[in-house]
VOGU-3710 file (C-alpha; in Angstrom, 3 decimals, decimal comma):
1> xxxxxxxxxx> 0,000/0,000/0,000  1,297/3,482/-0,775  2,172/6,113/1,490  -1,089/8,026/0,585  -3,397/5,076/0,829  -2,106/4,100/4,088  -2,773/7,649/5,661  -6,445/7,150/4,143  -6,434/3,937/5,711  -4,725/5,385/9,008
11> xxxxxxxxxx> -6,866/8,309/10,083  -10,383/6,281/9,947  -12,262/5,656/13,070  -16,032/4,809/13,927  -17,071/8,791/13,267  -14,762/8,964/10,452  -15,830/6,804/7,666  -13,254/6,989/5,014  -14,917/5,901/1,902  -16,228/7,399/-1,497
21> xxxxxxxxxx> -19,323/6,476/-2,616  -21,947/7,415/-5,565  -25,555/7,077/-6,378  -26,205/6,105/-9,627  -30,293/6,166/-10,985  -31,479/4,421/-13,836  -34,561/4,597/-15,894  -35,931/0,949/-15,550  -37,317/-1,606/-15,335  -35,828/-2,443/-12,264
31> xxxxxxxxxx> -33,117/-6,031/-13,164  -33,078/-8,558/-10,935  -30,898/-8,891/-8,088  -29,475/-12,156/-9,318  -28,841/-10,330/-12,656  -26,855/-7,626/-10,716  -24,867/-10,283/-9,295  -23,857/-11,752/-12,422  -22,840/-8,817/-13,736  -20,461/-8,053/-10,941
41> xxxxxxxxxx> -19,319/-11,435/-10,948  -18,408/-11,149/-14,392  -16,405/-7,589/-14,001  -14,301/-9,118/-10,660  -11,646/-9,677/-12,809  -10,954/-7,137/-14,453  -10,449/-4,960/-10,739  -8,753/-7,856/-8,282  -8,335/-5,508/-5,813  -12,239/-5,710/-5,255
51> xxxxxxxxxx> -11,286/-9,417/-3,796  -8,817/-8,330/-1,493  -8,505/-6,943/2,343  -6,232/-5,554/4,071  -3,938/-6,832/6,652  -2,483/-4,622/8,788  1,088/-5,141/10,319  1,537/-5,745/14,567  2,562/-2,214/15,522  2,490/-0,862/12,103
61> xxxxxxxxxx> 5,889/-2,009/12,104  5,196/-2,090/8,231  2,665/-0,324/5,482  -0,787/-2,512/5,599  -0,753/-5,052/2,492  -3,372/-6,525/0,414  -4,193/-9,843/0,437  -6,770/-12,633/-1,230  -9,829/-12,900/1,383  -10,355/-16,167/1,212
71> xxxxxxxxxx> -13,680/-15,735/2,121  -14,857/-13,731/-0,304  -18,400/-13,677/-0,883  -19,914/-11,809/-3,543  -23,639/-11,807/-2,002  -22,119/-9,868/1,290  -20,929/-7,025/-0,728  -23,473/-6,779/-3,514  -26,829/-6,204/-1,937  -30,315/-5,764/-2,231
81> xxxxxxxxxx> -32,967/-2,991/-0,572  -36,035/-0,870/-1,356  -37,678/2,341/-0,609  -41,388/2,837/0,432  -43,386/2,998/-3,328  -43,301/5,427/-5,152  -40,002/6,396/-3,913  -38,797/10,019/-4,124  -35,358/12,288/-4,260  -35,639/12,465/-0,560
91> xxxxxxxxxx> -35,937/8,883/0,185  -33,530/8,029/-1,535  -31,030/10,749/-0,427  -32,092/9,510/3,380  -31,521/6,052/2,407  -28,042/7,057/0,894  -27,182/9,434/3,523  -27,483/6,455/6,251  -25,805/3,831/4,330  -22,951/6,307/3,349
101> xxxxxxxxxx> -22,583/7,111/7,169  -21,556/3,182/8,465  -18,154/2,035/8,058  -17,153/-0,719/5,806  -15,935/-3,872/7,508  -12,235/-3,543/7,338  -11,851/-7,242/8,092  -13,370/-7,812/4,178  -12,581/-6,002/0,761  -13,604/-2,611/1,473
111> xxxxxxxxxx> -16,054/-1,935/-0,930  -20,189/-2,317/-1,103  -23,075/-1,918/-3,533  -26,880/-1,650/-2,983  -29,922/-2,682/-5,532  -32,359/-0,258/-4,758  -35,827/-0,492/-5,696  -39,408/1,490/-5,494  -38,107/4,969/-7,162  -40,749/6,848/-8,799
121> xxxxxxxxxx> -41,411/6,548/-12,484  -40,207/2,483/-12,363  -36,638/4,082/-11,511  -34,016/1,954/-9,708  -30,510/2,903/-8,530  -27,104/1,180/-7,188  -25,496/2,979/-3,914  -22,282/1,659/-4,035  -19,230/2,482/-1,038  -15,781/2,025/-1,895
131> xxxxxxxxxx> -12,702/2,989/0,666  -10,678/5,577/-0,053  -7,404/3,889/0,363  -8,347/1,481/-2,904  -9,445/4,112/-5,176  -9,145/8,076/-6,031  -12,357/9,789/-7,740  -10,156/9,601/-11,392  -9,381/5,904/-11,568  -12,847/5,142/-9,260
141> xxxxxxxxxx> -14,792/6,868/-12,429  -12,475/4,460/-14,632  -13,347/1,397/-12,232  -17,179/2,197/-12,029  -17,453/2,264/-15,642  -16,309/-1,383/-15,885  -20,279/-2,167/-14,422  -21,566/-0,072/-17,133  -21,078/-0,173/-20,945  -21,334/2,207/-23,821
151> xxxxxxxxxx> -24,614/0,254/-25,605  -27,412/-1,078/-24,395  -26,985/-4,060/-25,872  -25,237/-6,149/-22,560  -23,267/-9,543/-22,713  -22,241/-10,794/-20,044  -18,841/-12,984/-20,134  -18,780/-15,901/-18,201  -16,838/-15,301/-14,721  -13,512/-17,665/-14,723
161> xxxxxxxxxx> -12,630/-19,176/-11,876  -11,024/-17,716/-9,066  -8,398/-19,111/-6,306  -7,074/-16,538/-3,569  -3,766/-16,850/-3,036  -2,040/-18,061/0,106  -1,995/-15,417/2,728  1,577/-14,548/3,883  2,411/-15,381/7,583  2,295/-13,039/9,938
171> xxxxxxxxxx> 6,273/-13,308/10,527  6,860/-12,735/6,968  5,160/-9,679/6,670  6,509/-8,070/9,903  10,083/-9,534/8,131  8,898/-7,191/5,218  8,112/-4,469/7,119  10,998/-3,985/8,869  12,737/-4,456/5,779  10,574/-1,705/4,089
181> xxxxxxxxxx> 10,751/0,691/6,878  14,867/0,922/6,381  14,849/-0,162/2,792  12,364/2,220/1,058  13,983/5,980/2,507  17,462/4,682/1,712  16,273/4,140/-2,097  14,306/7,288/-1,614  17,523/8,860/-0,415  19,734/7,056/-3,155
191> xxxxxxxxxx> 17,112/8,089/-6,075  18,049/11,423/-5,191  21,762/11,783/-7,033  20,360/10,153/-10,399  17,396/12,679/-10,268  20,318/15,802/-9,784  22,134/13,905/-13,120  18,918/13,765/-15,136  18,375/17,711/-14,073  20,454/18,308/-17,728
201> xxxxxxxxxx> 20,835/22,346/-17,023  21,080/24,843/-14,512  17,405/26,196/-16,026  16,160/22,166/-15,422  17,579/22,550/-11,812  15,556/26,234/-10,766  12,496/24,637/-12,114  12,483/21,702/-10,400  13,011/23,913/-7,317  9,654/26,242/-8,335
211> xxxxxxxxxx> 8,009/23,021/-8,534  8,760/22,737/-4,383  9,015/26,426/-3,341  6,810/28,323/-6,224  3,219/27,771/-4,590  4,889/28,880/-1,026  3,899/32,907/-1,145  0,674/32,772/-3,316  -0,728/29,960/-0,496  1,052/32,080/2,587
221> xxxxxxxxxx> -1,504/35,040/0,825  -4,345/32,739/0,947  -3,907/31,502/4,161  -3,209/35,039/6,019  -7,070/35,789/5,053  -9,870/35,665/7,677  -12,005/32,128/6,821  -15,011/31,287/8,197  -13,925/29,278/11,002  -17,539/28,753/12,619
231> xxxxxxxxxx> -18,120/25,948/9,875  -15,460/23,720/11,552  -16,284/22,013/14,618  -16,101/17,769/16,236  -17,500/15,029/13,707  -20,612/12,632/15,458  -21,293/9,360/13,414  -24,112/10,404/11,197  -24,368/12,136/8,001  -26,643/15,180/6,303
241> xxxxxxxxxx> -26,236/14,468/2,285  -28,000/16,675/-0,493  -27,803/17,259/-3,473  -27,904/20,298/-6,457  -27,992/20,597/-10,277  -26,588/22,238/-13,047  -25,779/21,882/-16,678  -23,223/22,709/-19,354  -25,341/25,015/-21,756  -25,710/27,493/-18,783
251> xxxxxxxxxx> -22,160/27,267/-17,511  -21,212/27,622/-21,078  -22,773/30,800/-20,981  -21,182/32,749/-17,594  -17,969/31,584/-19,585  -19,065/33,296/-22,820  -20,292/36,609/-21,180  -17,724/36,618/-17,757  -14,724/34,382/-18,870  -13,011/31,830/-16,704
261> xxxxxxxxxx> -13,015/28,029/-16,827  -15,665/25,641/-16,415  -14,042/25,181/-12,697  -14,004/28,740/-11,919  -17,618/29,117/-12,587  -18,770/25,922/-10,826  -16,478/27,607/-7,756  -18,082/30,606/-7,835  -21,407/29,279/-7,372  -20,376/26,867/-4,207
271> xxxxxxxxxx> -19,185/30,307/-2,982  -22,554/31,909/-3,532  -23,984/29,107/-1,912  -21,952/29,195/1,360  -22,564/32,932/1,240  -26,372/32,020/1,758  -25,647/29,729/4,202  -23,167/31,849/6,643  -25,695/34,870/6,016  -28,605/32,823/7,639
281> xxxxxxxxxx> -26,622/31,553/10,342  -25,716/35,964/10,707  -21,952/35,164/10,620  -21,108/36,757/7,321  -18,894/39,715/7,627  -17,098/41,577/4,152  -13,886/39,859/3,295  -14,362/36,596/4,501  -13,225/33,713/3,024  -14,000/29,887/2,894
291> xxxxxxxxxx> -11,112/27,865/2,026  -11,268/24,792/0,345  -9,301/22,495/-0,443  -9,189/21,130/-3,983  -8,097/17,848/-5,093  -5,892/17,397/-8,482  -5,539/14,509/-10,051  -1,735/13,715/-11,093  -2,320/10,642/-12,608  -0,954/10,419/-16,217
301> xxxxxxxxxx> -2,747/8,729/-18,909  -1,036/5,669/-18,902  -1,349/5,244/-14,880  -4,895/4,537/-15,253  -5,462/1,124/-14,563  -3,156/1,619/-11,347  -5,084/1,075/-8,237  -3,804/3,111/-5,976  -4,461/7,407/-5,190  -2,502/9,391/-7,249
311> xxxxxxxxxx> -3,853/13,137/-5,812  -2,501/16,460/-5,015  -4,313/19,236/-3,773  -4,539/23,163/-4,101  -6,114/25,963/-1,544  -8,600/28,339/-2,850  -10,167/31,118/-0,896  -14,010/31,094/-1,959  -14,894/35,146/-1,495  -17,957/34,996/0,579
321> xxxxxxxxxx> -17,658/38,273/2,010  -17,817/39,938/-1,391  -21,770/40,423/-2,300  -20,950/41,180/-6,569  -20,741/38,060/-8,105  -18,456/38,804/-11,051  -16,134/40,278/-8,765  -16,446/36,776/-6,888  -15,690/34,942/-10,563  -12,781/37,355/-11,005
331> xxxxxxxxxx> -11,947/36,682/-7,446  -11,691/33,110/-8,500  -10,041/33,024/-11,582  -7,378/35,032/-10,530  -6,523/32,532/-7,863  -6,390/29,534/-10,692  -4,813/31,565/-12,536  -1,805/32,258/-10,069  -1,923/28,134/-8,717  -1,648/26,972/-12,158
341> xxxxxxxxxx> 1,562/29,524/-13,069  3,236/28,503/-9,635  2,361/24,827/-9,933  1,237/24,517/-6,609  -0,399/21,248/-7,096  2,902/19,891/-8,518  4,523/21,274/-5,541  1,817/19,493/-3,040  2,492/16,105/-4,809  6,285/16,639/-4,043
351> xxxxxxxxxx> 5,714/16,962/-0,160  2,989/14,843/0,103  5,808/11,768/-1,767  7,793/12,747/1,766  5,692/10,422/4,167  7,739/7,894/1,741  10,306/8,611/4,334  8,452/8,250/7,185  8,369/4,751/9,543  5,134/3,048/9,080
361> xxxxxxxxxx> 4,484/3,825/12,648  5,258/7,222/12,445  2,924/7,791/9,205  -0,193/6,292/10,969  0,897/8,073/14,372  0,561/11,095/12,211  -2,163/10,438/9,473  -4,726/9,976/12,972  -3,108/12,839/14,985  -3,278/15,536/12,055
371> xxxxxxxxxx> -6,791/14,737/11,283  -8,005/14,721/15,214  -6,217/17,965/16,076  -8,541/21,049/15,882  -7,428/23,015/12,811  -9,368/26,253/11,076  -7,082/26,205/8,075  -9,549/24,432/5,790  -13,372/24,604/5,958  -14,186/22,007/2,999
381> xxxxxxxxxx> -13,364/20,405/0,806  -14,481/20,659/-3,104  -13,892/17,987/-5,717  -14,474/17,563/-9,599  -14,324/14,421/-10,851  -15,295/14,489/-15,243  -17,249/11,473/-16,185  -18,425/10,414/-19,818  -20,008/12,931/-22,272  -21,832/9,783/-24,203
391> xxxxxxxxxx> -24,823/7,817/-22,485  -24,015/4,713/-20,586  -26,206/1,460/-19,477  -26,237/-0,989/-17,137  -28,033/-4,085/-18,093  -29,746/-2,309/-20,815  -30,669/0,365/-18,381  -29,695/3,544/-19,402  -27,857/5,426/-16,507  -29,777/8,660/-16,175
401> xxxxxxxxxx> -27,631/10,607/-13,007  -24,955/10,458/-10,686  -24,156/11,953/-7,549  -20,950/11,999/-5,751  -20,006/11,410/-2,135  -16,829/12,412/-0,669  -16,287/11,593/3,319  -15,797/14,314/6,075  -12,767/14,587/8,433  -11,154/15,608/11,218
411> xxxxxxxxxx> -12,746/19,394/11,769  -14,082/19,286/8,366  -18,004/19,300/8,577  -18,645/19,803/5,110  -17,783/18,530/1,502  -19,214/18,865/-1,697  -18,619/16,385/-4,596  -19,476/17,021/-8,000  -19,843/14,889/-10,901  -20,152/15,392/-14,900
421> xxxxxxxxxx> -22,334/12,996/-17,401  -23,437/13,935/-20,526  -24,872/17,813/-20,267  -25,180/17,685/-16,792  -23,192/18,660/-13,660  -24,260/16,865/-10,388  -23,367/17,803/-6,399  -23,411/15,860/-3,476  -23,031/18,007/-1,038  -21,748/15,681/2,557
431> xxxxxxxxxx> -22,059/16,819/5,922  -22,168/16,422/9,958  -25,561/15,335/11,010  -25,367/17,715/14,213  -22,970/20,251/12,989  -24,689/21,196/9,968  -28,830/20,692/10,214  -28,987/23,430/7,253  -26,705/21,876/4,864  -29,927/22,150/2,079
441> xxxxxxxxxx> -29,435/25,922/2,529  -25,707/25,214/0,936  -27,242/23,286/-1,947  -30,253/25,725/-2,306  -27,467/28,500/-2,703  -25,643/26,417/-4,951  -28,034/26,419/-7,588  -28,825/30,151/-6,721  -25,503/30,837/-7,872  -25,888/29,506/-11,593
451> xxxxxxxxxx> -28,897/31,401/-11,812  -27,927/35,071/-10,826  -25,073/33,853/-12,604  -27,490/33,183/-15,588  -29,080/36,265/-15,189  -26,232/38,503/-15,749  -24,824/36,406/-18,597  -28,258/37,025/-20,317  -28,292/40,534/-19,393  -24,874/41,496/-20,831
461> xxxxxxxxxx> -25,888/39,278/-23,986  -29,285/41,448/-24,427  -27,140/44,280/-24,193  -24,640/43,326/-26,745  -27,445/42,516/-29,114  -29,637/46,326/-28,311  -25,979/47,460/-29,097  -25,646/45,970/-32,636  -29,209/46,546/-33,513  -28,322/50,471/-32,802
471> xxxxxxxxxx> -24,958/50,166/-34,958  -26,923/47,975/-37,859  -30,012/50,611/-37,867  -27,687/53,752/-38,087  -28,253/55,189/-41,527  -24,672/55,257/-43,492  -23,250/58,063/-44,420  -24,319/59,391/-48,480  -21,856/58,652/-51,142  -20,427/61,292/-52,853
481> xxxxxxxxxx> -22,366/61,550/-56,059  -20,692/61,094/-59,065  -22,641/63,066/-61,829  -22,163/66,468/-60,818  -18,374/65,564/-60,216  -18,313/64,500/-63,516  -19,995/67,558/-64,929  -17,422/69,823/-62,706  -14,744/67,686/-64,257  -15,911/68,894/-67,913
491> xxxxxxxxxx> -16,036/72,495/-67,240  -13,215/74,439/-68,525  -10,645/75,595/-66,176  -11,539/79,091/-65,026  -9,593/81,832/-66,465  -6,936/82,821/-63,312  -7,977/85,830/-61,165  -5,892/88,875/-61,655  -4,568/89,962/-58,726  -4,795/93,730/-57,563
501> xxxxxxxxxx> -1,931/96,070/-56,944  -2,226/97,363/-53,488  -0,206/100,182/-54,305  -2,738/103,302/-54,319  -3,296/104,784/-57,536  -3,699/108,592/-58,029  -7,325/109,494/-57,785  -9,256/110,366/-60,945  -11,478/113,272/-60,430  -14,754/113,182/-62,491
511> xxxxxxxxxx> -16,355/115,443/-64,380  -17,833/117,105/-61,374  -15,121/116,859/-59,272  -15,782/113,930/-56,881  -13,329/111,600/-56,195  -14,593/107,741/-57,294  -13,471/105,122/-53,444  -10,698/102,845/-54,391  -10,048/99,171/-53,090  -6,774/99,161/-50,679
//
């Protein structure tokens, strides 16, 4: 297990749950459960990890390994359930909410998937739980879509036969351990010198160094501004989880009239709706901040099919204080803008490879210590994870939404998930049960957001339009005509004016003696 999936594994407890998890709704008719279990069953190998545990070292004396559970029984994690007829959104975000809050038996493969049936309009859905030490939301999106397929036209392979392996002793792996726990920061150490010869020029060697140190100052800025600390607070056992809407024509739009990603805008509307919800609570002061934490996928595209997290993470300041909200998109942007030229997420993935170093021990000494010790630095946490843009099905079913869930920690009440499929953007928005009994104001505010943000974008549009109406209706300006030129042009040349002397002339005197006036 890596360093980063053993901290994940580390720092859960019975009020910390540490697993992702997604609701996905079909249009039906509802399969049947034994159908469901052949089509896991037929998928199992194709993600082996999904028929393993963990084992965890005496001591931690050594990372926790996987190993074959030799138990493994497909009926235990694939599961069957119902909600009262005809089911709607909040039954089955109540039903999700509860299932998402109970920990997965670490003593079997730590994942689990629910049948549901009795949605409204003869819809069904699968809940399914996986922990986050197997999977990050990139590759989990990769492994999900192995239970789905791109036509609706399904064949299911027939499931080959499956042996787990021998489990190592219990000596052996505390052997390993031990051996790890020296072994792996010595190579760590020795990797270092090659890396300084492959660093081909002195321009090679200052980058590399921005890559650690460039994202220091523009996060010491972020963190120096006042958050909204009132939204941390202890963790119980149970779980508030809603949900919000949006889609890519209207986000598509704030771009076109405002500018910014599809990231900043989606930002800028979580900000709008913790605005809402601080202003109810009447904690919402000018300049306040909510920081957030957002994850950033550094898996390349041929890391894929690894099973393991491959995740960095940036800090953005979410301007709550500030009431305009295309100063709160600039706000945003400008922040993206300055983490993607320092390469702050680079620079995370750097330090977080460091627990590398660490002793076993040490690491899960630390991973449970750092997420129980009261900290205001981060509020929430705020997650994208980009799904297909073409329709999938599951049995023939076609898969009509899906909402993310992404576990709270530590002083961390609140997180909000968001998934893309087809047009549509999706948010599961996670929270305490006691610490946060208005969480629906969040996703209320959420959607909120797109719409003012709507409204503006339509505004300036309307404006732009009025604007080239006025510019399109102005009369042009006459030609010169071109007859009379001509008939100008055919004139003779007029015979050239003589030009007066101005010296005075002697008078004439007429014929009765009056001088005639003369022209100076």
């Amino acid at each position: 297990m890596s360093s980063l999936d053993a901290g994940f594994y580390f720092i859960e407890d019975e009020n910390v749950p540490m697993h992702v998890g997604s609701v996905l709704v079909f249009d039906g008719p509802v399969p049947s459960y034994g159908d469901v279990i052949r089509l896991f069953v037929s998928r199992l190998d194709q993600v082996p990890r999904y028929r393993q545990k963990v084992k965890a070292l005496p001591f931690h004396v050594g990372r926790p390994v996987w190993v074959d559970d030799d138990h493994f029984n497909i009926l235990y994690h694939v599961r069957h359930t119902a909600v009262p007829s005809p089911g709607g959104e909040d039954q089955l975000r109540n039903l999700a909410g509860r299932l998402f809050a109970q920990k997965l038996d670490d003593k079997k493969p730590l994942w689990e998937a629910w049948l549901v049936e009795g949605l409204e309009g003869g819809r069904w859905a699968i809940i399914s739980k996986v922990h986050h030490c197997m999977i990050d939301g990139v590759s989990g999106t990769d492994m999900l879509q192995l239970m789905l397929d791109f036509k609706r036209e399904s064949v299911l392979p027939e499931p080959q036969e499956w042996k787990p392996a021998p489990q190592p002793s219990t000596l052996d792996l505390v052997v390993d351990g031990v051996r790890d726990a020296v072994v792996t920061p010595v190579q760590h150490l020795s990797a270092l010198p090659a890396l300084a010869r492959n660093l081909r020029s002195f321009n090679e060697i200052v980058d590399f160094g921005k890559t650690v140190l460039g994202s220091l100052p523009g996060t010491a800025r972020r963190l120096v501004t006042r958050a909204a600390t009132s939204l941390n607070g202890p963790i119980g056992p149970h779980r508030r989880w809603v949900w919000a809407r949006a889609n890519l024509a209207e986000i598509k739009q704030v771009r076109k009239a405002a500018g910014g990603t599809v990231n900043d805008v989606i930002l800028t509307a979580i900000t709008r709706g913790f605005r809402d919800l601080l202003e109810k609570r009447g904690e919402l002061t000018e300049g306040m901040v909510v920081r957030t934490m957002v994850p950033v996928s550094m898996r390349k595209a041929d890391q894929h099919n690894e099973l393991n997290n491959r995740v960095s993470a940036v800090l953005v300041n979410l301007p709550v204080g500030e009431a305009d909200p295309v100063k709160r998109l600039a706000s945003i942007r400008a922040q993206m803008d300055d983490l993607k030229s320092s390469r702050q997420a680079a620079g995370a993935d750097v330090i977080t490879n460091l627990s590398n170093f660490a002793a076993p021990t040490l690491m899960a000494l630390g991973s449970r210590t750092a997420m129980r010790f009261p900290q205001q630095i981060l509020q929430t946490v705020t997650t994208n994870v980009p799904g297909p843009r073409i329709p999938l099905y599951m049995l023939g079913r076609p898969l009509v939404e899906m909402f993310p869930y992404v576990p709270v920690a530590s002083t961390i009440r609140i997180t909000v998930g968001i998934f893309s499929y087809l047009d549509r953007f999706t948010f599961g928005i996670n929270a305490d049960f006691d610490g946060v009994p208005d969480v629906q104001l969040l996703a209320d505010g959420i959607r909120a957001g797109f719409d003012e943000m709507v409204a503006l974008a339509a505004e300036a549009e309307e404006k732009t339009e009025t604007a080239q109406k006025v510019v399109e209706a102005k009369p042009a300006a006459k030609p010169a005509a071109t007859k009379p030129a001509a008939k100008a042009a055919a004139k003779p040349a007029p015979k050239p004016r003589t030009v007066r002397s101005t010296t005075k002339a002697a008078p004439k005197t007429s014929v009765n003696g009056v001088k005639p006036e003369t022209t100076a």
